[in-house]
Backbone as a printed PyTorch tensor [residue, N CA C, xyz], in Angstrom:
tensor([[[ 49.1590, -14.8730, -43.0550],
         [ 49.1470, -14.4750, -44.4560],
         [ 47.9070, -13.6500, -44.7570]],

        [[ 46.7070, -13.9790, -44.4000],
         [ 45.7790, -13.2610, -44.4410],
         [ 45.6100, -11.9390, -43.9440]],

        [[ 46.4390, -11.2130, -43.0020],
         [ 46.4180,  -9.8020, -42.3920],
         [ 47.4390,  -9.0330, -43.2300]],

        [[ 48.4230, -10.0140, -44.5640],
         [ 49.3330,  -8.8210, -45.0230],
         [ 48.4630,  -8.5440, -46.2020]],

        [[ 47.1500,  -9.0650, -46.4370],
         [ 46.3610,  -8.6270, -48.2550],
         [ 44.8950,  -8.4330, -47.9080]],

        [[ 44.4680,  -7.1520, -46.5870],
         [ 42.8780,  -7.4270, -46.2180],
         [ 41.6290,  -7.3630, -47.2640]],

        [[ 42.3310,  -6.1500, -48.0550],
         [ 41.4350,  -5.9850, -49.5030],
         [ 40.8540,  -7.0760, -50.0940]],

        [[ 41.7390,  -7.7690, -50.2970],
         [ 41.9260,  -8.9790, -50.8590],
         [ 41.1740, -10.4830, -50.1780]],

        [[ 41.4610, -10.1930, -48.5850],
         [ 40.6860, -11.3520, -48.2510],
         [ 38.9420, -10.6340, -47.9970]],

        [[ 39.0380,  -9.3820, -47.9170],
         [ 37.4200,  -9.6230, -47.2930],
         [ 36.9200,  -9.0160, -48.7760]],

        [[ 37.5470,  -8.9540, -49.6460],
         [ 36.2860,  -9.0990, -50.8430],
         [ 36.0260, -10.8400, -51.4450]],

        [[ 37.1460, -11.7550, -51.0800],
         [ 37.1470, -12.8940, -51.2780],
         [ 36.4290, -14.2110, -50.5650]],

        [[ 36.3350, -13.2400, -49.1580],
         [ 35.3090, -13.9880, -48.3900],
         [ 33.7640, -13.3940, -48.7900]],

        [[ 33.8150, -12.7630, -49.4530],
         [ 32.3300, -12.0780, -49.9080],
         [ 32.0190, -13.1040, -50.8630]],

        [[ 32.9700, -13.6720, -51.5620],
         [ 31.7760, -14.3570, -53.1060],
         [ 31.6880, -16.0210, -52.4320]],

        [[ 31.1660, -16.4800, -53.7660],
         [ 30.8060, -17.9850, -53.8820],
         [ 32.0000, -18.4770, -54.7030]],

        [[ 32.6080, -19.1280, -54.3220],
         [ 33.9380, -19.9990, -54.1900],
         [ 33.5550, -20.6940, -55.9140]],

        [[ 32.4380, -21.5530, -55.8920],
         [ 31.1610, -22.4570, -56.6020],
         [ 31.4990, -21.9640, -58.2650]],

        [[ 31.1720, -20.6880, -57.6580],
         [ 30.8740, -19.3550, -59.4100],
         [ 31.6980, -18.6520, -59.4160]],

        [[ 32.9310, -18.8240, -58.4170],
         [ 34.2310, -17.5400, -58.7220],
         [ 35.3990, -18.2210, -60.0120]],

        [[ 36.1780, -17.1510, -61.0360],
         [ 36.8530, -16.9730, -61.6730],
         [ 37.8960, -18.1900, -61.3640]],

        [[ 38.5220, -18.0280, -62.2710],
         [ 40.2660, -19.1030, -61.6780],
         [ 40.9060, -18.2230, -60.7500]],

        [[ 40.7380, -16.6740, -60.9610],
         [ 42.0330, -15.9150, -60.6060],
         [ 41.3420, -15.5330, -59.0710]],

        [[ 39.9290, -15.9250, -59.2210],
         [ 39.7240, -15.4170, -57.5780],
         [ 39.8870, -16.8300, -56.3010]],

        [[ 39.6630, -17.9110, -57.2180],
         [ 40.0660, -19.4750, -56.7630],
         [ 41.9200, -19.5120, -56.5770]],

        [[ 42.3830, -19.1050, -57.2270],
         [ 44.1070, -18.8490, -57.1170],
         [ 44.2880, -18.0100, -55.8790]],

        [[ 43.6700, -17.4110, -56.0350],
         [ 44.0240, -15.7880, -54.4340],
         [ 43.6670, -16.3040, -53.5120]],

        [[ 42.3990, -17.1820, -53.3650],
         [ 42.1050, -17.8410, -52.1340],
         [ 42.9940, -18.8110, -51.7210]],

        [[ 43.1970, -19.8010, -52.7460],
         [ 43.9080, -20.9080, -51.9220],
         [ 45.3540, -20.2800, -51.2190]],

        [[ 45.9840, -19.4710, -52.8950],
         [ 47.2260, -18.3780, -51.9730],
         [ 47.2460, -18.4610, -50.4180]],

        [[ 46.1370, -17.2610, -50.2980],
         [ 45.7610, -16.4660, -49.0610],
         [ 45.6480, -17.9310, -47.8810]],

        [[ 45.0790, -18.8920, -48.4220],
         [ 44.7430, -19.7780, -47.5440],
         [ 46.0150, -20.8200, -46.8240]],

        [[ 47.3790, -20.7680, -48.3120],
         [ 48.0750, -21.6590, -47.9290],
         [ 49.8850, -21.0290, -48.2740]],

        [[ 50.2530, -20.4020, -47.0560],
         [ 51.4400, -19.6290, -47.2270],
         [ 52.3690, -19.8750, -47.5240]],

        [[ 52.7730, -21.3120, -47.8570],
         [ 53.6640, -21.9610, -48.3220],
         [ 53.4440, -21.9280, -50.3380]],

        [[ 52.4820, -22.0670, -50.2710],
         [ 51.8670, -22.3310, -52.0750],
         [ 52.2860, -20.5320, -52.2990]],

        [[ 51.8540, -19.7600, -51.7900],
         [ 52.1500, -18.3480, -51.9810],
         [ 53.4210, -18.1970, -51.8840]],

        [[ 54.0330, -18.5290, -51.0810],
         [ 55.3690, -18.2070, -51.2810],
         [ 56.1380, -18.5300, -52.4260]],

        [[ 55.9280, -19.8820, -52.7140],
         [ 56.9600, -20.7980, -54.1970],
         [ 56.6950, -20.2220, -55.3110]],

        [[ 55.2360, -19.5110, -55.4610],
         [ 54.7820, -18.8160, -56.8140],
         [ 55.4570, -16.9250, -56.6930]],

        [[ 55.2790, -16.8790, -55.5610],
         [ 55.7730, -15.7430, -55.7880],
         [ 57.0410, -15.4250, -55.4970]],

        [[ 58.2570, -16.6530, -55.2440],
         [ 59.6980, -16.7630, -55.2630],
         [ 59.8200, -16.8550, -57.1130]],

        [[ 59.2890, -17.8540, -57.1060],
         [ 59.0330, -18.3370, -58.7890],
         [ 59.3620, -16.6140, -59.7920]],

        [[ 58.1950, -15.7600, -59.3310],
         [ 58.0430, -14.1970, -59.9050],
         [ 59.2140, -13.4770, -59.5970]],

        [[ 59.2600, -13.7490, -58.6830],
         [ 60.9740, -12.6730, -58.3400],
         [ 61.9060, -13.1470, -59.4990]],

        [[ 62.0700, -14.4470, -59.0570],
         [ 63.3910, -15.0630, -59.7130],
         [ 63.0480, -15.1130, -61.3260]],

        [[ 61.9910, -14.8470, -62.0430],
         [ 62.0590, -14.3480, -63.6510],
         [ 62.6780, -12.8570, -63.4370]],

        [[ 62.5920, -12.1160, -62.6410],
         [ 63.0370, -10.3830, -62.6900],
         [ 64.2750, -10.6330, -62.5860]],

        [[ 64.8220, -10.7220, -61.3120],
         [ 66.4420, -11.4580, -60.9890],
         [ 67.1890, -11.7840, -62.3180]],

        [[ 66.2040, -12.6050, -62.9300],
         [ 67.2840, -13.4300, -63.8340],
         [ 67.3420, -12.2330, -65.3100]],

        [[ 66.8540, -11.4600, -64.9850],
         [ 66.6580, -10.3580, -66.4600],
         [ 65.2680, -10.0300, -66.7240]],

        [[ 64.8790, -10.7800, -66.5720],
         [ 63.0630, -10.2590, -67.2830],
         [ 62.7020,  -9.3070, -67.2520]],

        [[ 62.3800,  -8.6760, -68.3960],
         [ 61.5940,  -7.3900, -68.3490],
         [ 59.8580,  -7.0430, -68.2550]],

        [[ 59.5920,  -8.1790, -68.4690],
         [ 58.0980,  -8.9140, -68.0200],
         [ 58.4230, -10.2780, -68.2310]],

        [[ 57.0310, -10.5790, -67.5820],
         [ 56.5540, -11.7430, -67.8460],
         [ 55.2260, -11.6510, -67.7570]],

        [[ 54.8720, -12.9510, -68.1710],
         [ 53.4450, -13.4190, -68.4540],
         [ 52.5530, -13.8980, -67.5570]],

        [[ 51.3290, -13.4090, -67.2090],
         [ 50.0750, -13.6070, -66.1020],
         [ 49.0030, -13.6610, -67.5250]],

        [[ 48.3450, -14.5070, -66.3990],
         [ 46.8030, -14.6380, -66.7860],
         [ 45.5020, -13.8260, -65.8530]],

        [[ 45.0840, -12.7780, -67.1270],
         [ 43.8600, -11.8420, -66.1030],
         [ 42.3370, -12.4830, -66.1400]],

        [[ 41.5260, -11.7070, -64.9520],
         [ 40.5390, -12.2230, -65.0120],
         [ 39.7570, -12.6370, -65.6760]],

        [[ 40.0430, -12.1350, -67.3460],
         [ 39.3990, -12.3560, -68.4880],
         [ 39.7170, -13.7100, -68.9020]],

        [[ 41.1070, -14.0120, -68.4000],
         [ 41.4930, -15.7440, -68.8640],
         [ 42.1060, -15.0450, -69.9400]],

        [[ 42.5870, -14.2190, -69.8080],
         [ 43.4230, -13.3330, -71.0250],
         [ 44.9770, -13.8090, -71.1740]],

        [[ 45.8280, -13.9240, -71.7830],
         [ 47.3740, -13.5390, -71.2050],
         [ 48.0740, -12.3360, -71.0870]],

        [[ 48.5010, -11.5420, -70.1320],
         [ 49.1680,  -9.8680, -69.7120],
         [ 50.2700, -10.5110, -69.8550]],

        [[ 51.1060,  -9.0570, -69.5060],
         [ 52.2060,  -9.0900, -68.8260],
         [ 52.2010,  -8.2790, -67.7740]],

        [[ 52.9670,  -8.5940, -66.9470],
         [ 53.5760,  -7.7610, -65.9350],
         [ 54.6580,  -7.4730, -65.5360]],

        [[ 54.9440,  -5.9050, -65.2570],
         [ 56.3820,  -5.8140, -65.1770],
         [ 56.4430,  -5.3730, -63.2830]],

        [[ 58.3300,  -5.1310, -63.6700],
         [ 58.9760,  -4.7730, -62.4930],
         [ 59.7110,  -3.3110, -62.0610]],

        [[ 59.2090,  -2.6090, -61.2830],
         [ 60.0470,  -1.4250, -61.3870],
         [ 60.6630,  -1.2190, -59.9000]],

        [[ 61.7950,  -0.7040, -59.7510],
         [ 62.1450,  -0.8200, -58.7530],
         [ 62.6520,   0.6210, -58.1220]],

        [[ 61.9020,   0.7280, -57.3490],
         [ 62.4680,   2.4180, -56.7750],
         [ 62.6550,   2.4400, -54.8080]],

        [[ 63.9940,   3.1170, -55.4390],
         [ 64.6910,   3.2360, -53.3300],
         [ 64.7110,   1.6470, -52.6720]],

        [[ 64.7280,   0.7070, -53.4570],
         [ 65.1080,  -0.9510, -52.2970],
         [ 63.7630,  -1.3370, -52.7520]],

        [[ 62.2420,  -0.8420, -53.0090],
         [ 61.4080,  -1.4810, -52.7960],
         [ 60.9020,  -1.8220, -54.2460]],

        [[ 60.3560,  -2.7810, -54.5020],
         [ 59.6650,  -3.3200, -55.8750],
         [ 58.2130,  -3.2310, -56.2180]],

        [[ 57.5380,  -2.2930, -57.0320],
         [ 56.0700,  -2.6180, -57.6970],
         [ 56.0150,  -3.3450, -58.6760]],

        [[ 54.6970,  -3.8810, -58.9450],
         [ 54.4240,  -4.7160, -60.2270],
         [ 53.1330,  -3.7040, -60.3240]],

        [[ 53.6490,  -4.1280, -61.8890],
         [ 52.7850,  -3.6030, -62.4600],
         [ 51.8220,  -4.3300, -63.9150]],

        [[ 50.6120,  -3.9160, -64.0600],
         [ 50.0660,  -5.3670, -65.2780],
         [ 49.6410,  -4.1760, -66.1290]],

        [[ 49.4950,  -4.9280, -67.3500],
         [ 49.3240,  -4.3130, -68.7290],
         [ 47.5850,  -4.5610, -69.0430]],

        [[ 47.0490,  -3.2280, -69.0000],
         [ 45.6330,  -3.3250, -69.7310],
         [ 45.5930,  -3.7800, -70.9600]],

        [[ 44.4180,  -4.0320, -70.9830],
         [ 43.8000,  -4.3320, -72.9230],
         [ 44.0610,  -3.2120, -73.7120]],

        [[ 44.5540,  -2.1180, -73.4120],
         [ 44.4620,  -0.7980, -74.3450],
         [ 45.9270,  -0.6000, -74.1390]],

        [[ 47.1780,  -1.5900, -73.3070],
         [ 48.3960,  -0.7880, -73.5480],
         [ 48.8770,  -0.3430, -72.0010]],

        [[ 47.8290,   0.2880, -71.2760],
         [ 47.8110,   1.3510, -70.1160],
         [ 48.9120,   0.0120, -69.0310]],

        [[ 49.6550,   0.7830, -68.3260],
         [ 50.2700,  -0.0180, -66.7940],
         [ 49.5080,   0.3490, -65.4800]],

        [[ 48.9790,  -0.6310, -64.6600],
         [ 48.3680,   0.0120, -63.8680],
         [ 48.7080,  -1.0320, -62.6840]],

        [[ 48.8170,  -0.1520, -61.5810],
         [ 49.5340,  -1.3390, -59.9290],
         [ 48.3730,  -1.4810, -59.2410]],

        [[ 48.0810,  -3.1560, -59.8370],
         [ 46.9630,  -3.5370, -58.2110],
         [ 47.0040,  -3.1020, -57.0400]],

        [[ 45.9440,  -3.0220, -55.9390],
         [ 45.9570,  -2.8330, -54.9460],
         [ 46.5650,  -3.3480, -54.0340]],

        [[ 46.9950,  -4.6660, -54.1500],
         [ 47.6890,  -5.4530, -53.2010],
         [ 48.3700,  -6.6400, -54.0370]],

        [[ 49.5860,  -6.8150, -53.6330],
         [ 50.5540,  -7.8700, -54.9600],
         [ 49.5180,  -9.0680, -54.8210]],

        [[ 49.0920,  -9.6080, -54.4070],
         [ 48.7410, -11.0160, -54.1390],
         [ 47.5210, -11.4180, -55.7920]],

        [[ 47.4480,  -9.9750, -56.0960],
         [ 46.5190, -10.4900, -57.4610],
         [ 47.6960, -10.6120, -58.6080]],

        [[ 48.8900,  -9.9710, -58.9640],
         [ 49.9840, -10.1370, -59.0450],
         [ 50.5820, -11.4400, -59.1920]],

        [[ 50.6180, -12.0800, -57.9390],
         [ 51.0140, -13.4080, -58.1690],
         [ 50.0520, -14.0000, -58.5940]],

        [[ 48.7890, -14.0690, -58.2850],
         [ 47.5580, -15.0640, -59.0500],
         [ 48.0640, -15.4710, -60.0220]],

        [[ 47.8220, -13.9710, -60.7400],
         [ 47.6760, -14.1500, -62.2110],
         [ 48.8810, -14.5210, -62.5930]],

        [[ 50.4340, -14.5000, -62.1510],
         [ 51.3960, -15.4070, -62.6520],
         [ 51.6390, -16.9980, -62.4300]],

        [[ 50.9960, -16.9720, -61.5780],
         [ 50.6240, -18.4350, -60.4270],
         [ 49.3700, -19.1760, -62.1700]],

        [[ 48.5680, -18.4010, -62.5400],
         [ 47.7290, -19.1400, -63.2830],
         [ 48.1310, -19.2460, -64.9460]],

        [[ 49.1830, -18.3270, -65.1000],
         [ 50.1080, -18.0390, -66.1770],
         [ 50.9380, -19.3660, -66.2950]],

        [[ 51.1630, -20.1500, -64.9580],
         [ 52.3390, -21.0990, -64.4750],
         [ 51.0240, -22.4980, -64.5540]],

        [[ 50.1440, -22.1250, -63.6610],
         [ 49.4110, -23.6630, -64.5510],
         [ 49.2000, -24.0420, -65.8970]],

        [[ 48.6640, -22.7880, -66.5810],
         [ 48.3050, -23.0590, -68.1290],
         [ 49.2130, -24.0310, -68.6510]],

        [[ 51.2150, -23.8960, -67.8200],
         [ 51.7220, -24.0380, -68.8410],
         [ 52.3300, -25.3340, -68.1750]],

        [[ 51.5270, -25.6690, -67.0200],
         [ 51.6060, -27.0080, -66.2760],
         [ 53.1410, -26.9470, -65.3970]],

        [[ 53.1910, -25.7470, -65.0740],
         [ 54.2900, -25.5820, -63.9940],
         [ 54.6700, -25.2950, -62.6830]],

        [[ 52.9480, -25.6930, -62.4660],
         [ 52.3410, -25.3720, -60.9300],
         [ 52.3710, -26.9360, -60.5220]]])
């Protein structure tokens, strides 16, 4: 699991676990446990599947977004909603699921 999000793991092995965010504590354990990554991010599919035109993540701010789904030629981006409106596609999905993964605790469904 760790070789499909490198961005992701070697800026995550850079901080302090101690003083990191929820959403950078969510990506790690993810990254750490491929089974927990998987159910949250089956979980994300299956709101699109079922109709969704977004749904709801929590950003690093401890904010609530949304994020949507677009789908072009077979393959799927997500995409999250800035503070000003703007859509913009993370670098690698796995922040993606975080933040729906922490969208899903708030609401005690993790």
């Amino acid at each position: 699991m760790i070789d499909s999000f490198p961005k992701a793991t070697s800026y995550l092995s850079s901080l302090d676990m101690a003083h990191s965010d929820g959403l950078d504590q969510l990506s790690k354990e993810l990254l750490e446990n491929p089974e927990h990554y998987e159910r949250v991010s089956q979980s994300l599919r299956r709101r699109f599947v079922r109709g969704a035109e977004t749904v709801f993540g929590i950003d690093r701010g401890g904010k609530r977004t949304r994020i949507k789904r677009v789908g072009e030629n077979g393959k799927y981006r997500y995409f999250i909603e800035g503070s000003n409106g703007s859509w913009s596609e993370p670098d690698e999905r796995i922040w993606v699921v975080s933040m729906f993964g922490l969208w899903q605790k708030s609401k005690g469904k993790v």
